[in-house]
MARDRENNU-208714 format. One record per residue: residue in one letter; y, z, x of N, C-alpha, C in turn. Coordinates in steps of 0.05 Angstrom, whole numbers, plus 5000, padded with zeros to 4 digits. Layout:
+---+------+------+------+------+------+------+------+------+------+
! r !   nv !   nw !   nu !  cav !  caw !  cau !   cv !   cw !   cu !
+---+------+------+------+------+------+------+------+------+------+
! A !    Y !    Z !    X !    Y !    Z !    X !    Y !    Z !    X !
...
+---+------+------+------+------+------+------+------+------+------+
# end
This chain:
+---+------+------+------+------+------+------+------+------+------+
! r !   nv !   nw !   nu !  cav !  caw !  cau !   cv !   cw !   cu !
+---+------+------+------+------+------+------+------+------+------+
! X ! 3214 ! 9535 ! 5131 ! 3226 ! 9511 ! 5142 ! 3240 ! 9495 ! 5121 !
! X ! 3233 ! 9503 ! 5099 ! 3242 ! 9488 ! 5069 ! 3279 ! 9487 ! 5076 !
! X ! 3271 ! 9511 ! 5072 ! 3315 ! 9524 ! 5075 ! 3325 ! 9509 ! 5090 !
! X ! 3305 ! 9507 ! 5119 ! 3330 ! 9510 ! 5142 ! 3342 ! 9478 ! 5144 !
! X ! 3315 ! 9459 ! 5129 ! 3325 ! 9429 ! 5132 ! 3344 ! 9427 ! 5106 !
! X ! 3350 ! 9440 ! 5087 ! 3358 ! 9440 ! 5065 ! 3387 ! 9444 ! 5073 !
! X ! 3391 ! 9462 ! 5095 ! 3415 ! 9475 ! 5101 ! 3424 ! 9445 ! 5124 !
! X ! 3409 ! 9431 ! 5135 ! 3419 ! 9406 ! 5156 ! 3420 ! 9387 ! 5137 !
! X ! 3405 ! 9381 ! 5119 ! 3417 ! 9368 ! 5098 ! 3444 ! 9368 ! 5082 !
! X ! 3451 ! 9384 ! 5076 ! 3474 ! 9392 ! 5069 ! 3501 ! 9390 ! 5087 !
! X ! 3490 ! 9397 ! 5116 ! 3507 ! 9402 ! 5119 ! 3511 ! 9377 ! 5135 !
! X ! 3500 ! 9361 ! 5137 ! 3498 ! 9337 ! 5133 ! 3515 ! 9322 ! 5118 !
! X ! 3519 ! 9322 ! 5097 ! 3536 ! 9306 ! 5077 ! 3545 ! 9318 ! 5073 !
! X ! 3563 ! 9345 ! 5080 ! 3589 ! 9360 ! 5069 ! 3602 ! 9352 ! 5101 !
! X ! 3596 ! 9342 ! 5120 ! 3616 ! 9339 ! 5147 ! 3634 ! 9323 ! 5142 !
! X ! 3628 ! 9302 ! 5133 ! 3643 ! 9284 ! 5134 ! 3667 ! 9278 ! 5117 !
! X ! 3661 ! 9295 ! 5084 ! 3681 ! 9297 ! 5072 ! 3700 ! 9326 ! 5080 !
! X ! 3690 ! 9343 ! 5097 ! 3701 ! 9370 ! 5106 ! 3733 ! 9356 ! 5128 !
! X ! 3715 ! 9326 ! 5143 ! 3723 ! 9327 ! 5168 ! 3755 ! 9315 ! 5154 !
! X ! 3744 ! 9298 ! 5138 ! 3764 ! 9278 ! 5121 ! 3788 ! 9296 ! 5113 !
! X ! 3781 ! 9323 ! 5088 ! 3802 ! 9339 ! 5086 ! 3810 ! 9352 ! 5110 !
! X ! 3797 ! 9359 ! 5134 ! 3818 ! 9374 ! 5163 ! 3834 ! 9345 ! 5163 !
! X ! 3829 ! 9314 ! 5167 ! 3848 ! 9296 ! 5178 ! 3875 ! 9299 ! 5166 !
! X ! 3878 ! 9296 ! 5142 ! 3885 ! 9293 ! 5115 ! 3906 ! 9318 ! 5119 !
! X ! 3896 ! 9348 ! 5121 ! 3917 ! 9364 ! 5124 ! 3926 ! 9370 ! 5148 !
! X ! 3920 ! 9360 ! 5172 ! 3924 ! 9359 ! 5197 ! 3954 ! 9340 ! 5197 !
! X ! 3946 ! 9312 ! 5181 ! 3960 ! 9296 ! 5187 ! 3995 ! 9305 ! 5167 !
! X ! 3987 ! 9308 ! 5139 ! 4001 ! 9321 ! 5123 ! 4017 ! 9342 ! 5131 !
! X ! 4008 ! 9361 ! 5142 ! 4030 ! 9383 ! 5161 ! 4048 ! 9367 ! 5180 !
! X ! 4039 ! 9350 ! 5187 ! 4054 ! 9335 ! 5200 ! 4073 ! 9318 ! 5204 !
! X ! 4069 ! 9307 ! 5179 ! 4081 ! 9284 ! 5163 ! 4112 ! 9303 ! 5158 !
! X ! 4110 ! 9328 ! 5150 ! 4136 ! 9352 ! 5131 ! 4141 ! 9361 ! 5152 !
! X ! 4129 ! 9379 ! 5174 ! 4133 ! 9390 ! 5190 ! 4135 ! 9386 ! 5217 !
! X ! 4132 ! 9363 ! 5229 ! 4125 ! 9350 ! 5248 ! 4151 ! 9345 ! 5252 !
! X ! 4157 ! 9341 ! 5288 ! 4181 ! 9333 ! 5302 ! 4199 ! 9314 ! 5284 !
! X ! 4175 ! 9287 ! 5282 ! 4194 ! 9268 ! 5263 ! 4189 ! 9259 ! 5234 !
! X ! 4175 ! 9296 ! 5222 ! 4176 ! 9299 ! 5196 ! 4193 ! 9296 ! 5180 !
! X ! 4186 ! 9297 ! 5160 ! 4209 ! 9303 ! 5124 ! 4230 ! 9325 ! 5137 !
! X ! 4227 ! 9344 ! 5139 ! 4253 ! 9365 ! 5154 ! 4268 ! 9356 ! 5172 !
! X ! 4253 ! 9348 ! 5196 ! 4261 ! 9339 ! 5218 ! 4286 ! 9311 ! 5208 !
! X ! 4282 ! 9296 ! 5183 ! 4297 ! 9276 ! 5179 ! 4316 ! 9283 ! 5162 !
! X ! 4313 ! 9303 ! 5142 ! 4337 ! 9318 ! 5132 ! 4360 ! 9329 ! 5153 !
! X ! 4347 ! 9348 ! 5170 ! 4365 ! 9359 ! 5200 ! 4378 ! 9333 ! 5204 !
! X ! 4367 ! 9320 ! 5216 ! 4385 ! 9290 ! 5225 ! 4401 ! 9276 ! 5207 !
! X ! 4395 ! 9281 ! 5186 ! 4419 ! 9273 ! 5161 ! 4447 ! 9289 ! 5157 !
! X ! 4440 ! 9310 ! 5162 ! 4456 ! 9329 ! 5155 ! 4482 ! 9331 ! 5188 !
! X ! 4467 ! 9320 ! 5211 ! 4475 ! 9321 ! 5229 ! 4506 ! 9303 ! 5232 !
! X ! 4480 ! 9277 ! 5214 ! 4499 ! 9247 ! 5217 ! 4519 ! 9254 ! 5207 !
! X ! 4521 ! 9263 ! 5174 ! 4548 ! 9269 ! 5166 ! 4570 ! 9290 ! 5175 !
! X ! 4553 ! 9308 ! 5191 ! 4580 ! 9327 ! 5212 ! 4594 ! 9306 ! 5234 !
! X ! 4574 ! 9285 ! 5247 ! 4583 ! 9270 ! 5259 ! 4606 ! 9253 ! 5251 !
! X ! 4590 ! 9243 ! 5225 ! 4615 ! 9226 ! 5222 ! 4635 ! 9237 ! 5214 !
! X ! 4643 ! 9260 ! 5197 ! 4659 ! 9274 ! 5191 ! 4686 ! 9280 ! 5212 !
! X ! 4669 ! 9288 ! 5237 ! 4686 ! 9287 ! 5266 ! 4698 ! 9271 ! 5277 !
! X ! 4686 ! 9243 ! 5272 ! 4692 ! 9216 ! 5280 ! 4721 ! 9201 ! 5264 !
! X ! 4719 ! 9220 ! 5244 ! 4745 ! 9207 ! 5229 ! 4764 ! 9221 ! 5237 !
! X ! 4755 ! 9260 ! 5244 ! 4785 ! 9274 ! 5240 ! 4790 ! 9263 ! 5266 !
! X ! 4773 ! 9252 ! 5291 ! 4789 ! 9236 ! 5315 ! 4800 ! 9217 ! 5308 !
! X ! 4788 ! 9190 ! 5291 ! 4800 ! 9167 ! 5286 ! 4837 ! 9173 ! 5280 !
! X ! 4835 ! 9193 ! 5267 ! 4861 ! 9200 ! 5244 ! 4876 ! 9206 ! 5276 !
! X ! 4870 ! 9232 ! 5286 ! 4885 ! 9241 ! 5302 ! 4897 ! 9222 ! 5332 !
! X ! 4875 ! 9192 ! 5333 ! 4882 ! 9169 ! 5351 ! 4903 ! 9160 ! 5341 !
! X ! 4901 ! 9155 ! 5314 ! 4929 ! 9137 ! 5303 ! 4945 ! 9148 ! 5298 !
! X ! 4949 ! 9175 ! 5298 ! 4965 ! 9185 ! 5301 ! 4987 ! 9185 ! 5324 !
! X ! 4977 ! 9189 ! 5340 ! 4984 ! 9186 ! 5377 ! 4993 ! 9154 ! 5374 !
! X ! 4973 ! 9140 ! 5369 ! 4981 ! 9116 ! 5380 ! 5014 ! 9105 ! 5366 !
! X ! 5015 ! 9116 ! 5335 ! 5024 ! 9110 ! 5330 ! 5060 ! 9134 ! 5337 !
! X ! 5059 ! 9144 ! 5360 ! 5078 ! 9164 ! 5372 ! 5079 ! 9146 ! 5400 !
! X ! 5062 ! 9135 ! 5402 ! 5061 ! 9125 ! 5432 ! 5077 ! 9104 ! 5432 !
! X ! 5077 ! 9085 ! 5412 ! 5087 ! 9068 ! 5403 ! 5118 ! 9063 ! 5394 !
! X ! 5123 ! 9084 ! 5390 ! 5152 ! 9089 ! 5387 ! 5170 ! 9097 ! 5415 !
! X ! 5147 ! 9107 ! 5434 ! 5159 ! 9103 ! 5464 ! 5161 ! 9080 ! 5481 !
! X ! 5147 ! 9049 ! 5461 ! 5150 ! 9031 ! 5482 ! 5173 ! 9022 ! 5485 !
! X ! 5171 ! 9001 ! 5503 ! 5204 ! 8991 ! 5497 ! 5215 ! 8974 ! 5477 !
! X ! 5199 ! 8954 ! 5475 ! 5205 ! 8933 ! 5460 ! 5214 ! 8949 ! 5427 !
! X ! 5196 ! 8974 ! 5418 ! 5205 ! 8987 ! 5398 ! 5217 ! 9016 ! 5404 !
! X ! 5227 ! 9019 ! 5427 ! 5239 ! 9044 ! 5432 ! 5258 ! 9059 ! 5405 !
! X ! 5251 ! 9082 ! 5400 ! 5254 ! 9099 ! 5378 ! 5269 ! 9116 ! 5396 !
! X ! 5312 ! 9124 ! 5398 ! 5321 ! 9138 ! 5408 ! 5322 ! 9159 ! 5401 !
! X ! 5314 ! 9174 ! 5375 ! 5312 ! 9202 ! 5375 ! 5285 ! 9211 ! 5382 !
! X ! 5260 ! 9200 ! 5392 ! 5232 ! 9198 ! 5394 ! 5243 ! 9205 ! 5423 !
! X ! 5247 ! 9192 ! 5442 ! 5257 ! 9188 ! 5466 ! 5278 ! 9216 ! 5473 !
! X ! 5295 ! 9223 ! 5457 ! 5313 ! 9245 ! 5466 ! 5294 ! 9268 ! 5465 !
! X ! 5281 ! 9270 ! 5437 ! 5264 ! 9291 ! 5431 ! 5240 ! 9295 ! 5456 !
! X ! 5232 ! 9280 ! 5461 ! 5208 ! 9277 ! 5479 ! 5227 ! 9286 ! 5509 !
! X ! 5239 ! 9274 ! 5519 ! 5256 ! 9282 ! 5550 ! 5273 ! 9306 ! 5547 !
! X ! 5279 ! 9319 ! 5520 ! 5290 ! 9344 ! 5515 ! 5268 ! 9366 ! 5518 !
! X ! 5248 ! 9359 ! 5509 ! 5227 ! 9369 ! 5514 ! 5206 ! 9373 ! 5541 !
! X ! 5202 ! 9349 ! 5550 ! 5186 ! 9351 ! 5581 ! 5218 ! 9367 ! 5600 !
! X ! 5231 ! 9363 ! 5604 ! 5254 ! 9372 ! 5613 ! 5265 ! 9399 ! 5609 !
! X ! 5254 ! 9414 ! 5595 ! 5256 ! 9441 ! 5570 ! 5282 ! 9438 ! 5567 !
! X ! 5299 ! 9432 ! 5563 ! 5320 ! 9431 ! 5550 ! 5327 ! 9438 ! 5522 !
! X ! 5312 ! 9443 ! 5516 ! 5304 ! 9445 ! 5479 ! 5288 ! 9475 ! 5466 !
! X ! 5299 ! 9481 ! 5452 ! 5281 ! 9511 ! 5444 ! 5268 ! 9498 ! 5425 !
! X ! 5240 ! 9509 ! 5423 ! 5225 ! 9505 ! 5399 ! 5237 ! 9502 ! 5379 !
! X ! 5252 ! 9515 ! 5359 ! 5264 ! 9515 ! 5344 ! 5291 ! 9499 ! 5336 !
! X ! 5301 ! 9486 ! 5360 ! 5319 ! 9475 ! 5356 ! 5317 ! 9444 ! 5335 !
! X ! 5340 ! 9437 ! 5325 ! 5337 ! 9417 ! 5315 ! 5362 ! 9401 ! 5325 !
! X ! 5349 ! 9372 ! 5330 ! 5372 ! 9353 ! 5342 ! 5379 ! 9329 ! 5321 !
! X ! 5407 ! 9332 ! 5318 ! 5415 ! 9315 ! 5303 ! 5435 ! 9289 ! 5323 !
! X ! 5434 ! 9268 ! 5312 ! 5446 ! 9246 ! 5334 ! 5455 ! 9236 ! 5314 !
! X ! 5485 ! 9228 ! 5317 ! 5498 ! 9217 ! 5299 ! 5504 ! 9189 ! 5323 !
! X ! 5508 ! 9166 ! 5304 ! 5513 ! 9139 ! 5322 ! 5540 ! 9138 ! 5311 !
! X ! 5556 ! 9129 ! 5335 ! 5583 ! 9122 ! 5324 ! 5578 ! 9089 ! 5312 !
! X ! 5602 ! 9087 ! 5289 ! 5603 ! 9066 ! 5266 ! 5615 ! 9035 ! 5296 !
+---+------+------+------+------+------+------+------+------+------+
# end
């Protein structure tokens, strides 16, 4: 009977520091590996900057437009913008063509 309380003794005071290291690396795997782990926040880093990366080549390619759109209003009507554009919806125009407009003096 010596042993066997020797062995509930023991194991007795090894539970609690046993249970401590399972928390410990339970929690730790978790912390790196876990949904909203160390990885998990790298991935999302790496995401943001594709994002924003995208966000600009749109930005660029808005002002771009806008700034074509703008040359069709009226108040700034751009007449070779306007010929080019109605030569075009109209096909009147080969790809390749180039239009020159001379204004009389």
């Amino acid at each position: 009977m010596g042993m066997t309380s020797e062995l509930r003794r023991g194991a007795k005071f090894a539970a609690l520091p046993l249970l401590a290291v399972a928390c410990i690396a339970y929690f730790g795997y978790h912390a790196v590996e876990g949904d909203r782990g160390l990885v998990a926040w790298l991935r999302l880093g790496q995401q943001v900057q594709k994002i924003e990366t995208r966000i600009e080549v749109n930005k660029a390619e808005i002002d771009r437009l806008e700034r074509r759109v703008a040359l069709l209003k009226p108040k700034g009507l751009d007449r070779d913008m306007l010929d080019e554009r109605a030569r075009a919806v109209l096909g009147l125009a080969h790809p390749d063509e180039i239009t020159i407009i001379v204004r009389p003096n």
